[in-house]
mmCIF file as Biopython writes it, N, C-alpha, C and O atoms, coordinates in Angstrom:
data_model
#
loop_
_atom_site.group_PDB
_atom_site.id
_atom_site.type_symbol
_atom_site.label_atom_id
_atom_site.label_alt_id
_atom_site.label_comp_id
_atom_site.label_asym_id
_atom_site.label_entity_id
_atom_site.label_seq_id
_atom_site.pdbx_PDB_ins_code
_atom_site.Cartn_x
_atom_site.Cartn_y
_atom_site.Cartn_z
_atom_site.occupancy
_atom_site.B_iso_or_equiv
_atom_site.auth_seq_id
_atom_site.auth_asym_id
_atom_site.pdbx_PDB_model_num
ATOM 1   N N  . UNK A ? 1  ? 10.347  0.475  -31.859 1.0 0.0 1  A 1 
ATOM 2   C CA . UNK A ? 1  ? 8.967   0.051  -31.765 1.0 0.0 1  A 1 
ATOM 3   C C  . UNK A ? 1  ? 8.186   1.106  -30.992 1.0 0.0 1  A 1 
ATOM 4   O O  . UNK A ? 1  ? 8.594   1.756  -30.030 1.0 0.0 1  A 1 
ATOM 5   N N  . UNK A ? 2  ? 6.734   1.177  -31.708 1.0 0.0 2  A 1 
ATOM 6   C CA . UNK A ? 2  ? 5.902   2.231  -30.455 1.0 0.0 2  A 1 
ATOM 7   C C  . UNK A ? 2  ? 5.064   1.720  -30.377 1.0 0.0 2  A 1 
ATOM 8   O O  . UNK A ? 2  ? 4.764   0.970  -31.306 1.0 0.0 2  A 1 
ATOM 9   N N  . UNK A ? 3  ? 4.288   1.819  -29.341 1.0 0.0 3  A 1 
ATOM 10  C CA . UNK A ? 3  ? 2.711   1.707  -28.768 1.0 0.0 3  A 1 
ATOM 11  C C  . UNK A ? 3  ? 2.461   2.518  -28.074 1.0 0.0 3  A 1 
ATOM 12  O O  . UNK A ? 3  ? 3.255   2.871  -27.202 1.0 0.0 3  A 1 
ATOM 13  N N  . UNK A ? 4  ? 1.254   3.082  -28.244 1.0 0.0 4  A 1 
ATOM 14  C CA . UNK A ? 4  ? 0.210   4.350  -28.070 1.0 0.0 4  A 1 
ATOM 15  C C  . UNK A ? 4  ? 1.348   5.519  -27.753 1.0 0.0 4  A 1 
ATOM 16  O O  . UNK A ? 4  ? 1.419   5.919  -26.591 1.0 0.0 4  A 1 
ATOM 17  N N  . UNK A ? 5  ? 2.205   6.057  -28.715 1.0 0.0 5  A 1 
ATOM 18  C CA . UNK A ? 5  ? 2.987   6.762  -28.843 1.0 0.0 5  A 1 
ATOM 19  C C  . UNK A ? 5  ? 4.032   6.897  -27.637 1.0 0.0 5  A 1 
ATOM 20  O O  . UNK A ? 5  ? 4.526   7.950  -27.235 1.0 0.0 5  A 1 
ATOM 21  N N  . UNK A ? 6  ? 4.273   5.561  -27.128 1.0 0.0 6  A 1 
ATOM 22  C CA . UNK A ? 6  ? 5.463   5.309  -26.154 1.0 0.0 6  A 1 
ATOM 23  C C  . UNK A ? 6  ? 6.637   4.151  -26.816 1.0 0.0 6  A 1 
ATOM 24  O O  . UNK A ? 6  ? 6.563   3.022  -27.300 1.0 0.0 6  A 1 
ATOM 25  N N  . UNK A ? 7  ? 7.781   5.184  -26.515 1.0 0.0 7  A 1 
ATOM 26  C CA . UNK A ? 7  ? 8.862   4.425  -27.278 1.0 0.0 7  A 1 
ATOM 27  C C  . UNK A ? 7  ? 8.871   2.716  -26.253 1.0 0.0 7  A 1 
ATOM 28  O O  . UNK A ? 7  ? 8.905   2.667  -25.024 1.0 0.0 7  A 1 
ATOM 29  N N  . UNK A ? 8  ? 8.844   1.875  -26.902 1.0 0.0 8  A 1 
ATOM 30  C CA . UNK A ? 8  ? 9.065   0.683  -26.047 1.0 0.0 8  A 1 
ATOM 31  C C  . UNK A ? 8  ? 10.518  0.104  -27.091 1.0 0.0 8  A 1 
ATOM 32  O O  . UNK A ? 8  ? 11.018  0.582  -28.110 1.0 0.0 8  A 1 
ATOM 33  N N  . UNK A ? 9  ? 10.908  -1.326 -26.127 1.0 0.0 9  A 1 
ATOM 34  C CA . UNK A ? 9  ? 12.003  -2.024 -26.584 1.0 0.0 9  A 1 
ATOM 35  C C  . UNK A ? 9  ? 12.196  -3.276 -25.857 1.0 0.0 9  A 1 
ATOM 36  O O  . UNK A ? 9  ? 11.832  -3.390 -24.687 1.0 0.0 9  A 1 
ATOM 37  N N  . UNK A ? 10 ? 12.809  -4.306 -26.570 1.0 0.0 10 A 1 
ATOM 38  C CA . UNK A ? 10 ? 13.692  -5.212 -25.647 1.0 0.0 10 A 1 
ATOM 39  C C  . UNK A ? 10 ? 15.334  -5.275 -25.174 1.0 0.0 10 A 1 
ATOM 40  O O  . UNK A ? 10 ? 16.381  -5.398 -25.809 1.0 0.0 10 A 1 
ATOM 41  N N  . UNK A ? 11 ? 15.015  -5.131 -23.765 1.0 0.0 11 A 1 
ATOM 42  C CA . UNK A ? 11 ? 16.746  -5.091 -23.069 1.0 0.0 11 A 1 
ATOM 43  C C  . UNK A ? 11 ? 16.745  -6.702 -22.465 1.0 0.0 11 A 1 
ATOM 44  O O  . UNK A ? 11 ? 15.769  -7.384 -22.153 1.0 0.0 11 A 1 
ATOM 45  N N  . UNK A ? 12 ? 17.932  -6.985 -22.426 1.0 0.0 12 A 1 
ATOM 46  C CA . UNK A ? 12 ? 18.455  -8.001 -21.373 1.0 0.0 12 A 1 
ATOM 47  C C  . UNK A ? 12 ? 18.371  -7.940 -20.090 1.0 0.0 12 A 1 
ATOM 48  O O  . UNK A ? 12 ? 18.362  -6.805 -19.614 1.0 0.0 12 A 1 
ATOM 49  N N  . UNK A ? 13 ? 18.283  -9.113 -19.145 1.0 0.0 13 A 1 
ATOM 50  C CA . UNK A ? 13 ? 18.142  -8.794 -18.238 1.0 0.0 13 A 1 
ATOM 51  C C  . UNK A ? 13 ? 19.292  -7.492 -17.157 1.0 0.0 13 A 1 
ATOM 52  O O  . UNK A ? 13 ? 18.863  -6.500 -16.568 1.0 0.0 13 A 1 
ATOM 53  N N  . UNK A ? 14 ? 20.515  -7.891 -17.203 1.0 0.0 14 A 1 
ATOM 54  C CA . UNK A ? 14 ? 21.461  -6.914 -16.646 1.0 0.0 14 A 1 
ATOM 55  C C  . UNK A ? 14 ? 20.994  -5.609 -17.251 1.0 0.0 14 A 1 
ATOM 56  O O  . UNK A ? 14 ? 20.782  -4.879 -16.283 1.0 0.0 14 A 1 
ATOM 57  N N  . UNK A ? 15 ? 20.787  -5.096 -18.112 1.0 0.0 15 A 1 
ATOM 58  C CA . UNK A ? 15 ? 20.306  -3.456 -18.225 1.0 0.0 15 A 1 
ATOM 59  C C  . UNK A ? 15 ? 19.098  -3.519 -18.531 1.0 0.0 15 A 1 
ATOM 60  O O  . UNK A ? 15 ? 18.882  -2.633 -19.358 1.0 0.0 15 A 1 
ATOM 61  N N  . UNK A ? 16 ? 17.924  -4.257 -18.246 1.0 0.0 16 A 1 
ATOM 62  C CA . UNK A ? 16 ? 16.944  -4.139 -17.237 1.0 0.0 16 A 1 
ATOM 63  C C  . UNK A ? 16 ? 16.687  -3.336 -15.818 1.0 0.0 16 A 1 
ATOM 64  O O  . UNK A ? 16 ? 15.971  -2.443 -15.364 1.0 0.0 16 A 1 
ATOM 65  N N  . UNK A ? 17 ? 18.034  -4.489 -15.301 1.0 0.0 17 A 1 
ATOM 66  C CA . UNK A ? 17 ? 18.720  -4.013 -13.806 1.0 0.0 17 A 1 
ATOM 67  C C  . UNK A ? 17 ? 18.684  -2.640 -13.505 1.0 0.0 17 A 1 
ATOM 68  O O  . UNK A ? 17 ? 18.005  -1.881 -12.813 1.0 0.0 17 A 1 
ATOM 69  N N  . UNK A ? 18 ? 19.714  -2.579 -14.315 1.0 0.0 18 A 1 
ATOM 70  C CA . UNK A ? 18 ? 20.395  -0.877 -14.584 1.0 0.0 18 A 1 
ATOM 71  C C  . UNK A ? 18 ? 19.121  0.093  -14.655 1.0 0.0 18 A 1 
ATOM 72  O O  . UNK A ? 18 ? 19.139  0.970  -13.792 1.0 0.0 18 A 1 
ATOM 73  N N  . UNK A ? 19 ? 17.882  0.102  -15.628 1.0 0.0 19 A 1 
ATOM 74  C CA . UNK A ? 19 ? 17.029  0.539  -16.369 1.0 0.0 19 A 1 
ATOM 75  C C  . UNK A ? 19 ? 16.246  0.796  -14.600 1.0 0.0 19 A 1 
ATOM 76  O O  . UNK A ? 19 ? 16.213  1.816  -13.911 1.0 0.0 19 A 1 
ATOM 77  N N  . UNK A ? 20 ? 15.828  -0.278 -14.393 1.0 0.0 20 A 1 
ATOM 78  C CA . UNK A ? 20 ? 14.949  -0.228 -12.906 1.0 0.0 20 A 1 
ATOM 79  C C  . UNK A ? 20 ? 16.042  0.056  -11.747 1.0 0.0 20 A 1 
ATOM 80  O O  . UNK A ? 20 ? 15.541  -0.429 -10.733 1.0 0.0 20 A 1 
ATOM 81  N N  . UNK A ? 21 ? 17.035  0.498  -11.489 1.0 0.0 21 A 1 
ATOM 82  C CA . UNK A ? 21 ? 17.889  1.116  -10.421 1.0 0.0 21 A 1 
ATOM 83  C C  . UNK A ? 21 ? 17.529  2.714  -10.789 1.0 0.0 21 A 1 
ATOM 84  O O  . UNK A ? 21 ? 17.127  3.561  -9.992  1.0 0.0 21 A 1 
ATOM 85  N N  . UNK A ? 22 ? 17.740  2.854  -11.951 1.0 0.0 22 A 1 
ATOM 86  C CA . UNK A ? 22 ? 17.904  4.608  -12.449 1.0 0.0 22 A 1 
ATOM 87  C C  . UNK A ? 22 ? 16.570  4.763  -11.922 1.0 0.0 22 A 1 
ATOM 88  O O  . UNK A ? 22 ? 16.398  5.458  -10.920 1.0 0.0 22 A 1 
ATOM 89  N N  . UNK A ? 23 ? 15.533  4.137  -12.544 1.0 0.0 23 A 1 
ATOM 90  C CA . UNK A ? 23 ? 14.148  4.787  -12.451 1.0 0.0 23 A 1 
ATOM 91  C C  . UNK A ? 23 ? 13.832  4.713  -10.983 1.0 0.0 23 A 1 
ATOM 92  O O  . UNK A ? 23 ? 13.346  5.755  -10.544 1.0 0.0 23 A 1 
ATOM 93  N N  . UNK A ? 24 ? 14.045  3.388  -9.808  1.0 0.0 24 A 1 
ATOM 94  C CA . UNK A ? 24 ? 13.882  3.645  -8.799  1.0 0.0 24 A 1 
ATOM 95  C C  . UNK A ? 24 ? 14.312  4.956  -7.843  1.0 0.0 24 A 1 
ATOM 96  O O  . UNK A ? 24 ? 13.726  5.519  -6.918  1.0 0.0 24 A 1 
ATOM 97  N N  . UNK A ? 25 ? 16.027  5.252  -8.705  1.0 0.0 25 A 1 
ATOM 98  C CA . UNK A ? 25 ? 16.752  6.331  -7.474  1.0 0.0 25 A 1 
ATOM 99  C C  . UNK A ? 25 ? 15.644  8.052  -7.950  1.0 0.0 25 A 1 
ATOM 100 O O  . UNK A ? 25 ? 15.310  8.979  -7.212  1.0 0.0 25 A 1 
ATOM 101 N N  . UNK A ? 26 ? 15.386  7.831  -9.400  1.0 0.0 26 A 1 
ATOM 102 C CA . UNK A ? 26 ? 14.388  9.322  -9.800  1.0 0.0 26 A 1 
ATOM 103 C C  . UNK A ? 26 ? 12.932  8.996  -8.980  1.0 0.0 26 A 1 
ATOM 104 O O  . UNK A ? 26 ? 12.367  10.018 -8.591  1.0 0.0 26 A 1 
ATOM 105 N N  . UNK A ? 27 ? 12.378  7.955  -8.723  1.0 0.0 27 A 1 
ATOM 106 C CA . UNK A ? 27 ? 11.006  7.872  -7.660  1.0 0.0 27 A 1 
ATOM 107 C C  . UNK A ? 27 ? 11.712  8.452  -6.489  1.0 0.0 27 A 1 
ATOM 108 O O  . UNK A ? 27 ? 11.581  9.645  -6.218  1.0 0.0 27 A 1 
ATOM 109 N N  . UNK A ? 28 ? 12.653  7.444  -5.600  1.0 0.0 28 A 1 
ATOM 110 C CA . UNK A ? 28 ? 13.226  8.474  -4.228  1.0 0.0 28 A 1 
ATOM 111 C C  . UNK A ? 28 ? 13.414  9.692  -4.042  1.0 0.0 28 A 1 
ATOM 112 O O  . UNK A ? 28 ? 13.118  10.289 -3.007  1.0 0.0 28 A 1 
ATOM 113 N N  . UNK A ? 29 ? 14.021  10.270 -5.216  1.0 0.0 29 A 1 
ATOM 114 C CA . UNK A ? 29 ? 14.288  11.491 -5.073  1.0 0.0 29 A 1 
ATOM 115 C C  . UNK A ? 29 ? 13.304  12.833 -5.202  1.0 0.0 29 A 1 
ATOM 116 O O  . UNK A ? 29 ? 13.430  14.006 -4.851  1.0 0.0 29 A 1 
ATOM 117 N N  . UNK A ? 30 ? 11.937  11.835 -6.090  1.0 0.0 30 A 1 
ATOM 118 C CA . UNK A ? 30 ? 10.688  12.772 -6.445  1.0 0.0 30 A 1 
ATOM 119 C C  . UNK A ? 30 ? 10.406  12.346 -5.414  1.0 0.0 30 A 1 
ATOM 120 O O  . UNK A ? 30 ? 10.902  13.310 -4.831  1.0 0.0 30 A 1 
ATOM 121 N N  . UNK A ? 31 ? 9.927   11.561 -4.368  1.0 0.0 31 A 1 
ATOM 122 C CA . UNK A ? 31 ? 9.356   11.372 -2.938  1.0 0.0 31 A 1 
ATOM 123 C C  . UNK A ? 31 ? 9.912   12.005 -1.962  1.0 0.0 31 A 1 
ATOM 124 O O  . UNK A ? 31 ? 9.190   12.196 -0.984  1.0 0.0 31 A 1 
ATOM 125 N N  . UNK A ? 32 ? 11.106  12.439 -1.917  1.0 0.0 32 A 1 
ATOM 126 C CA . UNK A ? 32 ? 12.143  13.078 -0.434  1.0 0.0 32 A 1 
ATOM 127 C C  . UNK A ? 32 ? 11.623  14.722 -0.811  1.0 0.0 32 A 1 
ATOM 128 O O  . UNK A ? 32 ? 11.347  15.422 0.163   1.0 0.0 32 A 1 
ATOM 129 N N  . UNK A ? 33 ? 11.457  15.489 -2.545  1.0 0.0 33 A 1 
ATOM 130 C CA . UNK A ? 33 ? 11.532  16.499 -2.999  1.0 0.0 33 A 1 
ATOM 131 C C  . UNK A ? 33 ? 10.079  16.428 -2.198  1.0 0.0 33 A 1 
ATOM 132 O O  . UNK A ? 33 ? 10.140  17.187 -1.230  1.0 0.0 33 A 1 
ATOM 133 N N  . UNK A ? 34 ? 9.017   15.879 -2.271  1.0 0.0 34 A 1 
ATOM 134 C CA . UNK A ? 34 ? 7.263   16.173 -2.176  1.0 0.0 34 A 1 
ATOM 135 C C  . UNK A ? 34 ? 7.161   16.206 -0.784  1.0 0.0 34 A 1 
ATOM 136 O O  . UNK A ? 34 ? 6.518   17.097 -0.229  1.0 0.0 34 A 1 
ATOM 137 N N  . UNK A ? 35 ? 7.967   14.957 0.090   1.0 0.0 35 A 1 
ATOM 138 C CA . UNK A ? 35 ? 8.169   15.072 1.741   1.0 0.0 35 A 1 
ATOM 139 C C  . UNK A ? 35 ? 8.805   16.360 1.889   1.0 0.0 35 A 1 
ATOM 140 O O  . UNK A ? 35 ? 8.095   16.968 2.690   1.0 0.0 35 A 1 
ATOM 141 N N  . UNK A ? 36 ? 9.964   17.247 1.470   1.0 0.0 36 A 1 
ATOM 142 C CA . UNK A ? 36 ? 10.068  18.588 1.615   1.0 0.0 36 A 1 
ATOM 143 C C  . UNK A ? 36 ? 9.177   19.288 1.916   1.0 0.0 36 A 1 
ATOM 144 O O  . UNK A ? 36 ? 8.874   19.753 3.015   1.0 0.0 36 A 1 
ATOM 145 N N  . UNK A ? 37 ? 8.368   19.468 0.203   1.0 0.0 37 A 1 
ATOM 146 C CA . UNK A ? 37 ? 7.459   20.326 0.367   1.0 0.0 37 A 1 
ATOM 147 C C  . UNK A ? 37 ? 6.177   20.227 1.121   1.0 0.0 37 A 1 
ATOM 148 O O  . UNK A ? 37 ? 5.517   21.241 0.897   1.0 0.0 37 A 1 
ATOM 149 N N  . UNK A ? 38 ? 5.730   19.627 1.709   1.0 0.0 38 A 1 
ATOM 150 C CA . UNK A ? 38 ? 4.855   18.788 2.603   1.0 0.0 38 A 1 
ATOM 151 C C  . UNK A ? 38 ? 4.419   19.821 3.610   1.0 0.0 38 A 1 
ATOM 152 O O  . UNK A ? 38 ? 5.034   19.654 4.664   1.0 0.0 38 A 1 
ATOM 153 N N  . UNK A ? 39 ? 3.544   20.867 3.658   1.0 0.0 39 A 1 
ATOM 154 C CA . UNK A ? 39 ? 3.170   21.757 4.314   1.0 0.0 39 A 1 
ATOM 155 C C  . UNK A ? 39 ? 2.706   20.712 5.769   1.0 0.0 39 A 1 
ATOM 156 O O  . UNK A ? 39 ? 2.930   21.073 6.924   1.0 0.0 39 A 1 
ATOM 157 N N  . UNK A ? 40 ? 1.915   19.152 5.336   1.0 0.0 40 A 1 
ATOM 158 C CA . UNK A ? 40 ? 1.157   18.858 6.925   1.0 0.0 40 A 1 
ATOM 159 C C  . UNK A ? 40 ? -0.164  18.996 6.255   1.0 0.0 40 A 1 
ATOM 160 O O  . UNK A ? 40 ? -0.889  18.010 6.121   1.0 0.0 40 A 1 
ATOM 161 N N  . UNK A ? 41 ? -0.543  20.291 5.786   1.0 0.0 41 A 1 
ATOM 162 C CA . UNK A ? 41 ? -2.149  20.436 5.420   1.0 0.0 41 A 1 
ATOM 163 C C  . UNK A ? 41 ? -2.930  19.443 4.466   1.0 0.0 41 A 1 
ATOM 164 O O  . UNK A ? 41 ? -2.471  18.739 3.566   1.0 0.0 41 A 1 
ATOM 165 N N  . UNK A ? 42 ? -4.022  19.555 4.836   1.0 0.0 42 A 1 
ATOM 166 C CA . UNK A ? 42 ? -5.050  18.074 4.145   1.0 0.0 42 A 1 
ATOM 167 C C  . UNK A ? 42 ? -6.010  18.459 3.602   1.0 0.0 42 A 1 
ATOM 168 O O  . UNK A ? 42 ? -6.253  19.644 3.827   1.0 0.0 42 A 1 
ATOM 169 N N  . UNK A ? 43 ? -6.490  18.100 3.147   1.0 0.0 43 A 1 
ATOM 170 C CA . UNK A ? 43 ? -7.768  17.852 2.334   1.0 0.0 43 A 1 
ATOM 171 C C  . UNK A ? 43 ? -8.844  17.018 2.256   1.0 0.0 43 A 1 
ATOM 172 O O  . UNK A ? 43 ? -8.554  16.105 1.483   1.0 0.0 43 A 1 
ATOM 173 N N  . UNK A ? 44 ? -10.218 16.866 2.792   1.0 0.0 44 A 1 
ATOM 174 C CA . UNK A ? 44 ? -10.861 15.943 2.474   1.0 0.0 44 A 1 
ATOM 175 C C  . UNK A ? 44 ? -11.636 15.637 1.143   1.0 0.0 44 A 1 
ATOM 176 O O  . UNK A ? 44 ? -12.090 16.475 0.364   1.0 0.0 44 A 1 
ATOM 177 N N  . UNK A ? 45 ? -11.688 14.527 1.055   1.0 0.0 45 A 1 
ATOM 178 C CA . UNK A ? 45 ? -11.828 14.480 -0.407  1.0 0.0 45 A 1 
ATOM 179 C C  . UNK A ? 45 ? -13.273 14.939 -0.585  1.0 0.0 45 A 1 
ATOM 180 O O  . UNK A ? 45 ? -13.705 15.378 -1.651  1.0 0.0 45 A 1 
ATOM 181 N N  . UNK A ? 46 ? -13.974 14.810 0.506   1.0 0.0 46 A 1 
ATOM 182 C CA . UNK A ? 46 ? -16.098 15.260 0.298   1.0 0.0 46 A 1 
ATOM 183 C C  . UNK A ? 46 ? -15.329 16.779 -0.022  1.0 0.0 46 A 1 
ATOM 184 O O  . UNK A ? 46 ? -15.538 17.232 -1.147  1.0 0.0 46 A 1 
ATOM 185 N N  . UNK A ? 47 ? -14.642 17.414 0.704   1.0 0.0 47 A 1 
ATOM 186 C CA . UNK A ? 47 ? -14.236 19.156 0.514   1.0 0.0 47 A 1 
ATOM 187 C C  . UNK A ? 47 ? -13.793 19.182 -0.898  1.0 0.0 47 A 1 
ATOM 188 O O  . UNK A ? 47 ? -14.321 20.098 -1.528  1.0 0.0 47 A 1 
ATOM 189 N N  . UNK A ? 48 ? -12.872 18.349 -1.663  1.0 0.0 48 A 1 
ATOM 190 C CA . UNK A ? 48 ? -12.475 18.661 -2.761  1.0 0.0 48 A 1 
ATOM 191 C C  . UNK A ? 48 ? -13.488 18.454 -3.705  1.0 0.0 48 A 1 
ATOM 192 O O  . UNK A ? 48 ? -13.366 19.113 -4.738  1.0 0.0 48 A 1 
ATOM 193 N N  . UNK A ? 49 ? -14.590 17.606 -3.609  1.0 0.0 49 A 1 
ATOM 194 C CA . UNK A ? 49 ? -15.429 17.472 -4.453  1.0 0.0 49 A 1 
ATOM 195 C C  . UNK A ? 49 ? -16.374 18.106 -4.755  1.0 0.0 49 A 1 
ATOM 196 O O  . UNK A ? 49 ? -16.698 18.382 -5.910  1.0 0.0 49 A 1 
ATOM 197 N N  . UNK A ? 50 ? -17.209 18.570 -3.290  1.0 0.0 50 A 1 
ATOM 198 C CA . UNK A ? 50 ? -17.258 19.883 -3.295  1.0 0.0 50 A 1 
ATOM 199 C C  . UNK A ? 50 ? -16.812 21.408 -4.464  1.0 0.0 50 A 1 
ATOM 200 O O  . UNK A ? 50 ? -17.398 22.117 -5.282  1.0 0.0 50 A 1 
ATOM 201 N N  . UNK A ? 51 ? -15.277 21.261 -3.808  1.0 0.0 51 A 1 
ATOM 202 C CA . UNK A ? 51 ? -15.231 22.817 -4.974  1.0 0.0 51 A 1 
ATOM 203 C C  . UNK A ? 51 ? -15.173 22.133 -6.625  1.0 0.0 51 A 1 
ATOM 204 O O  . UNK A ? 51 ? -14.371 22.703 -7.364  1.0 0.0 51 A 1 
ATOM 205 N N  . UNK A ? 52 ? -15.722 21.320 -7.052  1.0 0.0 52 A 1 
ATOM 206 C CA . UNK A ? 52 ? -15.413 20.698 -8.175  1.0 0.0 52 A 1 
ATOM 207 C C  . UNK A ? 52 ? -16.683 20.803 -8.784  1.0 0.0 52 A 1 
ATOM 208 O O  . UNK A ? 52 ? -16.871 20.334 -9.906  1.0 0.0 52 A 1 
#
């Protein structure tokens, strides 16, 4: 099945489970990778709008 060119489907609940464990541990791991790179430096958003 697709909608707006995203594969969708129906799972059961247990690999549901599974489905939302995987995707949670790839969010942690994209959040610990961005806290890495995390210079500290900021931005205000009036400044970003600004150069826009």
């Amino acid at each position: 099945m697709t909608r707006s060119d995203e594969v969708v489907g129906v799972v059961g609940p247990d690999d549901h489970e599974l489905l939302q464990q995987a995707e949670d541990a790839a969010d942690f791991s994209a959040h610990r990778a961005a806290l890495a790179e995390d210079d500290g430096s900021r931005v205000l958003f009036d400044e970003l709008r600004a150069e826009v």
